[in-house]
C-alpha positions in Angstrom: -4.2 -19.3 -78.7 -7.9 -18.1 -79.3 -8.0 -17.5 -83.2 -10.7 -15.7 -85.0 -11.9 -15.4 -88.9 -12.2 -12.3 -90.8 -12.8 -12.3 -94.4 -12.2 -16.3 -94.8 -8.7 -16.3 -92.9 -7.4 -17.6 -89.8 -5.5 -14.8 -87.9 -4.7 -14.5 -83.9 -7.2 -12.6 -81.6 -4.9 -10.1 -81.3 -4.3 -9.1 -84.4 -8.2 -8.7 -84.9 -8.4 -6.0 -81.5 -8.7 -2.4 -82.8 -8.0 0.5 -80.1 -11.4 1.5 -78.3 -12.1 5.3 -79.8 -10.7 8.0 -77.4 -14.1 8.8 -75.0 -15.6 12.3 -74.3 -16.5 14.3 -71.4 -18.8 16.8 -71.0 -18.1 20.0 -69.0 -21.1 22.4 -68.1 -21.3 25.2 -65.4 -24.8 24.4 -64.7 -25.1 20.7 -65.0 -27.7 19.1 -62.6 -26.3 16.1 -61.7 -22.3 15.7 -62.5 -21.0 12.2 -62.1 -17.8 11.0 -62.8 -17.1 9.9 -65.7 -18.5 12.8 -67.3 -20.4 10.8 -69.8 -23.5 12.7 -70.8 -24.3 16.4 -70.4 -26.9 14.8 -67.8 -24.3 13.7 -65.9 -21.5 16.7 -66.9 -18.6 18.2 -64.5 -19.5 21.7 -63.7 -15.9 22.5 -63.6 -13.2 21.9 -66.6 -10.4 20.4 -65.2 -12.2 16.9 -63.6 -13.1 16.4 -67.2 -9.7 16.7 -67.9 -8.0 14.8 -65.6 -10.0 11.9 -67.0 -9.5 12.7 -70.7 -6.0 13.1 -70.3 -6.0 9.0 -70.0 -7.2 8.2 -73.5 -7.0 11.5 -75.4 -10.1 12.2 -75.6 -12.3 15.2 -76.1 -14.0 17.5 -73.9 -16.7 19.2 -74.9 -17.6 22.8 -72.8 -21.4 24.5 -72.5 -21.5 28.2 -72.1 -20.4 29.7 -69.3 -17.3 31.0 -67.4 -14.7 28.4 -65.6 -12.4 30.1 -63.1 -10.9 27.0 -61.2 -8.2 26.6 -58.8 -4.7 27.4 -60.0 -2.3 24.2 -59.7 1.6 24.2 -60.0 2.5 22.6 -63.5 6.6 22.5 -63.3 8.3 24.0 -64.8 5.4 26.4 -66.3 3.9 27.4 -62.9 0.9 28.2 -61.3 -1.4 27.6 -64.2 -5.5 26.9 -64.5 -5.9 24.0 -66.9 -3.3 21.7 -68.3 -4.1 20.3 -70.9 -1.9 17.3 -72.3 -2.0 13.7 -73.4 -3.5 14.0 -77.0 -6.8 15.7 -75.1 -8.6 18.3 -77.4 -10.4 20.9 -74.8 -13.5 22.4 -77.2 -16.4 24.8 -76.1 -19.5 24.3 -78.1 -20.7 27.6 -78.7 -17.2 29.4 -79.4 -15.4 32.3 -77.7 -18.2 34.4 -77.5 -19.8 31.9 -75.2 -17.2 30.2 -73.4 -15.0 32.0 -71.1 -11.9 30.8 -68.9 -11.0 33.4 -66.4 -8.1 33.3 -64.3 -9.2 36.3 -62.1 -5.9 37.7 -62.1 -4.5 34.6 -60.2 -2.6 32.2 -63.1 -1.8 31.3 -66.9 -5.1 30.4 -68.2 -3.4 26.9 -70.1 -0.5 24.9 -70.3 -1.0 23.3 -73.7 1.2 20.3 -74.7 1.2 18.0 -77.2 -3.2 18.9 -77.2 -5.4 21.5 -78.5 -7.6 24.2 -77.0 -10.3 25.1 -79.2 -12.9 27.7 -79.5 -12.5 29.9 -75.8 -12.3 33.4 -74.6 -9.3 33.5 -72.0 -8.9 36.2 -69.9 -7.6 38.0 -66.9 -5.0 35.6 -66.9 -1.2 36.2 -65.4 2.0 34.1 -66.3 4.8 32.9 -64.1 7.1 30.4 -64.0 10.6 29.9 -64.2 13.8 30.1 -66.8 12.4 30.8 -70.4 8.9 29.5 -69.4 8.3 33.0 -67.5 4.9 34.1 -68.8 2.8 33.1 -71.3 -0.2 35.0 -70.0 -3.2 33.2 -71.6 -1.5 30.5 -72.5 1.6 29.1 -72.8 2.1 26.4 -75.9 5.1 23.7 -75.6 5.8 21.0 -78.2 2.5 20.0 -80.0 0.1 22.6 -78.1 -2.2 24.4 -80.4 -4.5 26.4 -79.8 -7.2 27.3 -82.1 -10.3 30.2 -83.0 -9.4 31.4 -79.5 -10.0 34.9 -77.4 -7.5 36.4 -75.4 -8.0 39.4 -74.0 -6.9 41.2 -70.8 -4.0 39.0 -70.1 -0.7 40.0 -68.5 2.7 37.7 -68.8 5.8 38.4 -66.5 8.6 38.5 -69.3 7.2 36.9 -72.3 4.1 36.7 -74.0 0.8 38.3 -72.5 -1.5 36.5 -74.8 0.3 33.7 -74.8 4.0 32.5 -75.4 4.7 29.9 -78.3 7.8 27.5 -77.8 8.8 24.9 -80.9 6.2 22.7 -82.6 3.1 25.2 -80.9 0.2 26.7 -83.1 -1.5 29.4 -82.7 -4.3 30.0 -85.4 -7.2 31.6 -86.0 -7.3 33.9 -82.9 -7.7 37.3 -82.0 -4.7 38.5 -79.3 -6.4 41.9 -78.1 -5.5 43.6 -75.0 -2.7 41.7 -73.7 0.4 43.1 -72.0 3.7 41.8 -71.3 7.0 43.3 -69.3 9.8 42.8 -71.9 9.1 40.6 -75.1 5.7 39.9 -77.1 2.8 42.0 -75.3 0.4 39.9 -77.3 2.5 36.8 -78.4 6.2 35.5 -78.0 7.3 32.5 -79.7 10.6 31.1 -78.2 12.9 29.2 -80.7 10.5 28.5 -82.5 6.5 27.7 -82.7 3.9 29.4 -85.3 1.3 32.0 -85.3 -1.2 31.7 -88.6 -4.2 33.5 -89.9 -4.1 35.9 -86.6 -5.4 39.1 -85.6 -3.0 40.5 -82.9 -4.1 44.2 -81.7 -3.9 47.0 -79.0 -1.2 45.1 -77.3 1.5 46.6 -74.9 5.3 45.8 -74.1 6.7 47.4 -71.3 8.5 48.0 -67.9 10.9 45.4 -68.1 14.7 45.4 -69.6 14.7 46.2 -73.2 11.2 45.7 -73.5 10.4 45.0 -77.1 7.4 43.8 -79.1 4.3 44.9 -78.9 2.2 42.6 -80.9 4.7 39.7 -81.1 8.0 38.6 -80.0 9.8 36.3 -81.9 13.3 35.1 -79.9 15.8 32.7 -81.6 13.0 31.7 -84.4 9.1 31.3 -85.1 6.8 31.4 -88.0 4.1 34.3 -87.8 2.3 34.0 -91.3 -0.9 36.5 -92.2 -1.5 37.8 -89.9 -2.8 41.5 -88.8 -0.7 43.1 -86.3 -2.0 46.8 -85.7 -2.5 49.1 -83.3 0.4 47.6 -80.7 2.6 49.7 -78.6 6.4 49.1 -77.3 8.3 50.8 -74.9 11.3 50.1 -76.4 11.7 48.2 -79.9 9.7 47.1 -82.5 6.0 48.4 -81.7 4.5 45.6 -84.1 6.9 42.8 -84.2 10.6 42.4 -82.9 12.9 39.6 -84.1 16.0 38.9 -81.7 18.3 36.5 -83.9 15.7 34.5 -86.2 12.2 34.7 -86.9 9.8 35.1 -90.1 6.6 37.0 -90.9 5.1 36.2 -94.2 2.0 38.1 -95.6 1.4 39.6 -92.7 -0.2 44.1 -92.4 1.6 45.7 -89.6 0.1 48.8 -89.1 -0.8 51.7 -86.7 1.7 50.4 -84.2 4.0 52.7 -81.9 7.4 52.5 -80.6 7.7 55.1 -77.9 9.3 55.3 -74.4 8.5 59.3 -74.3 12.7 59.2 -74.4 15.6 58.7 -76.8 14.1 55.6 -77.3 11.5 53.9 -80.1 13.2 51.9 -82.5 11.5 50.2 -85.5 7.7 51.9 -85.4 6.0 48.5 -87.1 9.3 46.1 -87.0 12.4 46.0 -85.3 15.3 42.8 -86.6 18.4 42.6 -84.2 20.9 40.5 -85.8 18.4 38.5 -88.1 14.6 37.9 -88.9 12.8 37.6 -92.4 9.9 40.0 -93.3 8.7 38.9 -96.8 5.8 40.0 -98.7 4.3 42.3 -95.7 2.9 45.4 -96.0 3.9 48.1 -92.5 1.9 51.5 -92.9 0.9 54.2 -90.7 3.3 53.1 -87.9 5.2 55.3 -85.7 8.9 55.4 -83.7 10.1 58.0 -81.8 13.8 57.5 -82.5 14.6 55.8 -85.2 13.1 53.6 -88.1 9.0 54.3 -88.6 8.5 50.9 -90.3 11.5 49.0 -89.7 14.7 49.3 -88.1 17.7 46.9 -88.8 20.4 46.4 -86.4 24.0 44.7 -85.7 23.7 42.5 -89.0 20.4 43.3 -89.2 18.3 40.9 -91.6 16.3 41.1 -94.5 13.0 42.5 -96.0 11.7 41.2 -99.5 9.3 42.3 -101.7 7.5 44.7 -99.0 5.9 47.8 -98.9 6.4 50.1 -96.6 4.4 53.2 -96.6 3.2 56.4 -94.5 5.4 55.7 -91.6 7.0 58.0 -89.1 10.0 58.8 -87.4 10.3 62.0 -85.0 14.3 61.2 -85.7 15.8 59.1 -88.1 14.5 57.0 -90.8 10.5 57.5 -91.4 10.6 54.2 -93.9 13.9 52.2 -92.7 16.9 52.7 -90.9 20.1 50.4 -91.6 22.4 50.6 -88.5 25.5 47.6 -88.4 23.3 45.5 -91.6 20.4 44.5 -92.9 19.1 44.0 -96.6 15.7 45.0 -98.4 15.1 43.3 -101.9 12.2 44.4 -103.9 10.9 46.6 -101.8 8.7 49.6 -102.1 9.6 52.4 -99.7 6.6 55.9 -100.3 5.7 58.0 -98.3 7.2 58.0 -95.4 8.1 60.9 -92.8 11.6 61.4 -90.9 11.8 64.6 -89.1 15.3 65.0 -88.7 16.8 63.2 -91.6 16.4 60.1 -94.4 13.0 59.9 -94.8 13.0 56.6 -96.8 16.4 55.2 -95.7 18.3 56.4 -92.8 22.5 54.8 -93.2 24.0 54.3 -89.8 27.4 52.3 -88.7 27.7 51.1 -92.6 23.9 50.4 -92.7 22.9 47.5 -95.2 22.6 46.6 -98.7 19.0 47.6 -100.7 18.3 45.4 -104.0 15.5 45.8 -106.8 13.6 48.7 -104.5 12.6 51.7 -104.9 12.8 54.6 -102.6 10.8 57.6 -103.9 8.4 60.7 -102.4 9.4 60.4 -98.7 9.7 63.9 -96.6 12.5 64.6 -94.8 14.9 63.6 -97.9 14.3 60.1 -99.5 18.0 59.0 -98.3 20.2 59.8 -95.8 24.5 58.5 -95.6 23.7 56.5 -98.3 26.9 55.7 -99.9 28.7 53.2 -102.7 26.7 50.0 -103.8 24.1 51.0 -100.9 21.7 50.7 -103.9 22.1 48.1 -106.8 19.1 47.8 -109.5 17.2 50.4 -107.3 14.9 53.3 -108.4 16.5 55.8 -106.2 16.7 59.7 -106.5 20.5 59.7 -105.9 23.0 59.2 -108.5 26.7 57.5 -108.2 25.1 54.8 -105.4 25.4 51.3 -107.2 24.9 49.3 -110.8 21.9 49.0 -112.2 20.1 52.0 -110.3 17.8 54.1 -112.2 16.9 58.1 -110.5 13.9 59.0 -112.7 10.0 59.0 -111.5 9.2 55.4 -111.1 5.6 56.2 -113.1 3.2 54.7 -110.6 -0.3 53.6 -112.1 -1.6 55.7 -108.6 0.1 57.5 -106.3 -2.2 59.3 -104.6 -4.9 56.0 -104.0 -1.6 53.5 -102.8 -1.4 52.0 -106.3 2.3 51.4 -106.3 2.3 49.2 -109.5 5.0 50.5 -112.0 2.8 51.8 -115.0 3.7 51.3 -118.4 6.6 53.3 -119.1 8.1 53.4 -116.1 12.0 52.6 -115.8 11.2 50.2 -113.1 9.9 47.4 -115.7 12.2 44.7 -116.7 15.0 46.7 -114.8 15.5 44.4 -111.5 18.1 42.0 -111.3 17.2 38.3 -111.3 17.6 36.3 -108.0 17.6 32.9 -107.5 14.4 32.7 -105.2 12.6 34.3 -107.5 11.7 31.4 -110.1 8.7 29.8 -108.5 8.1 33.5 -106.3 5.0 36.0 -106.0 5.2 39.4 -105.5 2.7 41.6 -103.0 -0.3 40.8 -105.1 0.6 37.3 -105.5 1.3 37.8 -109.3 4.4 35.4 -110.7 7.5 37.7 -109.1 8.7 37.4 -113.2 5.9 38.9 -115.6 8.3 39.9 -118.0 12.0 38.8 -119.3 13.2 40.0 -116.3 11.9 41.0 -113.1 10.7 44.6 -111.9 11.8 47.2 -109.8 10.0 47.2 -106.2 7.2 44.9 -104.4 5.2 44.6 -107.6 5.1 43.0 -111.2 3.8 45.9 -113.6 0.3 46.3 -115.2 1.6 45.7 -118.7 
């Protein structure tokens, strides 16, 4: 055997081979002379996907000039006709960013199939999603295991099912992106993350869920699970439920505004104006204001064992029924939370009770229109500032003494009966609450989504 000497020892060649670094291609629209391999921006593809096709050997990177790359849609089982695929370790990045660099599928296919590879730094547009079983849409783009894609565009993209922006299965990332525009026929008109996946630091806007069965959604989608964490989800619409975001089963948005959104079919239908939880879901530390149901539940609507809301704030919402802050139909739970505001027009305009409703902890329900409660009954409320006597332990009825109610200042001001009057719960030791202030100021914790001034 062939031996070689590093640093005064004898070891076998082998040992002493390193891995060649991954290679990158070079994609430009008007390149002059492209020649495989793709090696120079002399020598650059003019379309993306022969850049690809190489990379996807060695995981390398392609680098994209300005421009915008239409391509021929290929069949990418089981996700369908689909632009680009991108796979293999390959990390697809324009130079100039989204503004720039634009992938249009001309109303054709899925802009990208992302897996286990990252897209970076595109505009994707005019895109439409097919497939088959669960992969049916995914407009933009659809992410499987290890897909990411990052300081993206999309805009203008349509999925059949799920996810008009783009749909998110487990271990996909979405980050950094604005979802504007998108539509989708029954779950996610922006985004839908299927058992699982994550959508961070995300601006998700002017979306639309609709025309399918149960159409719900209109920002994002979460089915069976997902992660969405600070994001901005405003300004969405759903036909059905949950005009911001809809949980089916599981699912978590953390820090996230949900505002200006609509749930309206123009019928007996609209459920959960900013969020909508069917039998599970996690909404902590969010703020949903200014949004809009038709039926039932302006901010959020629980249902058939509902799931739970912590430390949120949930202000200025409407209902043209039931509920202008929450409904509780068959479950649900709120703990420190912060229900103002809000607007029912028939009845409950802080909490509507339906089917048994849920269970409210720590909050406080004060100033809605429309009556702050409505079927409230025994241990409804525990540890609650609520204006209703005879509900639960713990609850105080006076004026919570905010330090501003008419600027959104929701803080309990000194003196106020919310101070030191929550109950301690066991996630709260190493907790924040809305402003990020340790959930425990005091000896013990406060009444709704925030510590007091003190």
């Amino acid at each position: 055997m062939e031996l070689c000497r590093r640093w005064g020892w004898t070891v076998p060649a082998l040992a002493c081979a390193l891995p060649a670094p991954a290679a990158t291609y070079y994609v430009a629209a008007s390149s002059p002379a492209p020649a495989a391999p793709y090696a120079s921006w002399e020598t650059a593809a003019v379309d993306i996907q022969s850049a690809l096709s190489l990379a996807g050997r060695d995981g390398g990177l392609v680098l994209v000039s300005n421009g915008t790359y239409a391509g021929e849609a290929k069949s990418y089982p089981p996700y369908g006709a689909t632009l680009l695929a991108v796979t293999n370790g390959v990390t697809l990045r324009s130079v100039n960013g989204p503004a720039a660099t634009v992938i249009d599928g001309q109303g054709r296919a899925r802009g990208v199939g992302i897996s286990n590879a990252a897209v970076e730094g595109f505009t994707i547009s005019h895109c439409v999603g097919d497939g088959v079983l669960t992969y049916k849409g995914g407009g933009g783009a659809l992410l499987a295991a290890g897909g990411r894609l990052v300081d993206c565009v999309l805009t203008g993209n349509h999925g059949l099912q799920y996810g008009g922006g783009a749909a998110v299965a487990a271990g996909g990332l979405v980050s950094n992106c604005i979802v504007a525009g998108n539509s989708s026929d029954a779950v996610g008109g922006g985004l839908c993350l299927f058992a699982g996946g994550t959508v961070a630091d995300c601006v998700v806007s002017n979306n639309a869920v609709g025309g399918g069965a149960d159409p719900r959604g209109g920002g994002i989608g979460c089915e069976l699970g997902g992660v969405v964490s600070n994001c901005a989800i405003v300004g969405n619409v759903s036909l059905g439920q949950g005009g911001g975001v809809a949980m089916f089963s599981n699912g978590l948005a953390v820090g996230c505004f949900i505002a200006g959104n609509v749930c309206n079919s123009g019928g007996a239908v609209g459920e959960g104006g900013g969020a909508y939880l069917h039998g599970g879901g996690t909404l902590l530390n969010c703020v949903l204001s200014n949004n809009y149901a038709r039926w039932q539940g302006g901010a959020v609507k629980f249902y058939h064992r509902g799931g739970l809301a912590r430390g949120c704030l949930m202000v200025d919402n409407v209902s043209d029924s039931w509920g202008g802050g929450v409904v509780m139909r068959s479950g649900g739970r709120t703990e420190n939370c912060t229900v103002v505001r809000n607007r029912a027009v028939d009845a409950g305009g802080g909490v509507y009770f339906f089917d048994f409703g849920g269970r409210n902890v720590n909050g406080i329900v004060y100033g809605n229109v429309g009556g702050d409660l409505a079927n409230a009954y025994a241990d409804a409320f525990t540890y609650s500032c609520v204006p209703q006597a005879g509900l639960g332990a713990g609850n105080a009825t006076n004026d919570p003494a905010f330090v501003d109610w008419a600027a959104g200042d929701f803080r309990p001001a000194p003196g106020s009966p919310c101070i030191d009057a929550a109950a301690p719960l066991e996630w709260m030791e190493n907790a924040v609450d809305l402003r990020g202030r340790p959930r425990i100021a005091g000896g013990r914790p406060d009444m709704g989504a925030f510590e007091s001034t003190r």
